[in-house]
C-alpha positions as CSV (number, residue, x, y, z in Angstrom):
1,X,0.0,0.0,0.0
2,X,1.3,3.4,-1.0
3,X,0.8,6.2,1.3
4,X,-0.7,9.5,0.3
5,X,2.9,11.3,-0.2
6,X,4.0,7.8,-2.3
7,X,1.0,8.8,-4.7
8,X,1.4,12.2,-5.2
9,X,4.9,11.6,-6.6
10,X,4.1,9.3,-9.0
11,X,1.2,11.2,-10.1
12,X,3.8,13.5,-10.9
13,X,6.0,11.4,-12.4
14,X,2.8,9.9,-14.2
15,X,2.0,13.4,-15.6
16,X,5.3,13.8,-17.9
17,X,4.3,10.1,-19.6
18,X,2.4,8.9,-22.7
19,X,0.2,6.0,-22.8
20,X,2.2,3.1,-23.6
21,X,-0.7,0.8,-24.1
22,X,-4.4,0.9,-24.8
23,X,-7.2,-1.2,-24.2
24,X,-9.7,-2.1,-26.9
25,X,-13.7,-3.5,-27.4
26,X,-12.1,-7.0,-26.3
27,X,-11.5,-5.6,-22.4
28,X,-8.8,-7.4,-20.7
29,X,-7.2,-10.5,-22.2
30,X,-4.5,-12.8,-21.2
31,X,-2.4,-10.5,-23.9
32,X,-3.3,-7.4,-22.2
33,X,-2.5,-8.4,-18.6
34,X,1.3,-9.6,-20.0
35,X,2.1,-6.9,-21.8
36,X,1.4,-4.3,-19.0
37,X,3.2,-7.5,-16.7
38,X,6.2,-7.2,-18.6
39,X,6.2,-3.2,-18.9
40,X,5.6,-3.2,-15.6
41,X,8.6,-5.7,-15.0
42,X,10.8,-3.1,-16.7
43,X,9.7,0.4,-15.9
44,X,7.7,0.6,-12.5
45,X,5.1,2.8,-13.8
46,X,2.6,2.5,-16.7
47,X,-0.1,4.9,-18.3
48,X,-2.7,3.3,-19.8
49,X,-5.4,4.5,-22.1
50,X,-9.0,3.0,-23.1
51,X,-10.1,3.4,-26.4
52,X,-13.0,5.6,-27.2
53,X,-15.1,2.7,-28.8
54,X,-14.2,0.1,-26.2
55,X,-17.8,0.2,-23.4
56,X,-15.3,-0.3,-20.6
57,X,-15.1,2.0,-17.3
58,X,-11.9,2.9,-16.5
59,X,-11.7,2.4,-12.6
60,X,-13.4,-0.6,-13.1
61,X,-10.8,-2.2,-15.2
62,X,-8.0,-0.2,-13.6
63,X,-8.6,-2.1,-10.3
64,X,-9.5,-5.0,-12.1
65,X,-5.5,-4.9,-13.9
66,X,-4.3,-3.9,-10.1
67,X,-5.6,-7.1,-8.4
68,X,-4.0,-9.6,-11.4
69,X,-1.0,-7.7,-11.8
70,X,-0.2,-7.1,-8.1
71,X,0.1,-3.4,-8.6
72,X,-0.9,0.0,-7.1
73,X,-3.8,2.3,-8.5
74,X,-2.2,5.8,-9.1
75,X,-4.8,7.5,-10.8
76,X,-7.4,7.8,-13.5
77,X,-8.2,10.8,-15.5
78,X,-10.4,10.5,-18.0
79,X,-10.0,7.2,-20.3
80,X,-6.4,7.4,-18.7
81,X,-5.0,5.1,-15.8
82,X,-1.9,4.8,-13.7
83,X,-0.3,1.7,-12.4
84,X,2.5,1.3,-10.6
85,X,4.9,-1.8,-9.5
86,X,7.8,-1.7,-7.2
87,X,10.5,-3.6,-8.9
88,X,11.5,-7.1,-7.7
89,X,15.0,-6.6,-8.0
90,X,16.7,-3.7,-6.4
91,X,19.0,-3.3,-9.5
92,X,16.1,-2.7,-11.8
93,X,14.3,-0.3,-9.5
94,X,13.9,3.5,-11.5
95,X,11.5,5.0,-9.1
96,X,12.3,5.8,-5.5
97,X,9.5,6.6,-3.3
């Protein structure tokens, strides 16, 4: 669990990324859930957008991705969500909180 300091600096870190990955009509598939595993492997942090089309709410399937991916909820903005992961391994750990 990320405290309230914790989420306001990834929100900030958040704020200077692009979505790397977007979710389509097909909601959250086995492909979906590793892709963001493996980003999430690599980077920590992941923005994530929903596309227009797709009849998915984006809280809904942000928690959803938290639970299976054993992340934290940042934020959501919009069609936009944050996720973040503290890195296994303390060599591949980019974000210090």
């Amino acid at each position: 669990m990320i405290t309230g300091k914790q989420r306001s600096k990834l929100k900030s870190i958040a704020n200077g990324l692009s979505a790397v990955f977007s979710i389509g009509k097909s909601g959250i598939t086995e492909n979906v859930i590793k892709a963001i595993d493996d980003y999430l492997d690599a980077n920590e942090i992941i923005k994530v957008s929903i596309q227009e089309g797709a009849e998915l709410e984006p809280k809904l399937v942000c928690n959803e991705l938290a639970e299976k991916l054993n992340a934290e909820f940042v934020q959501a903005i919009g069609r936009k969500f944050v996720l973040y992961r503290r890195a296994k391994s303390k060599d591949k750990r980019k974000i210090v909180l």
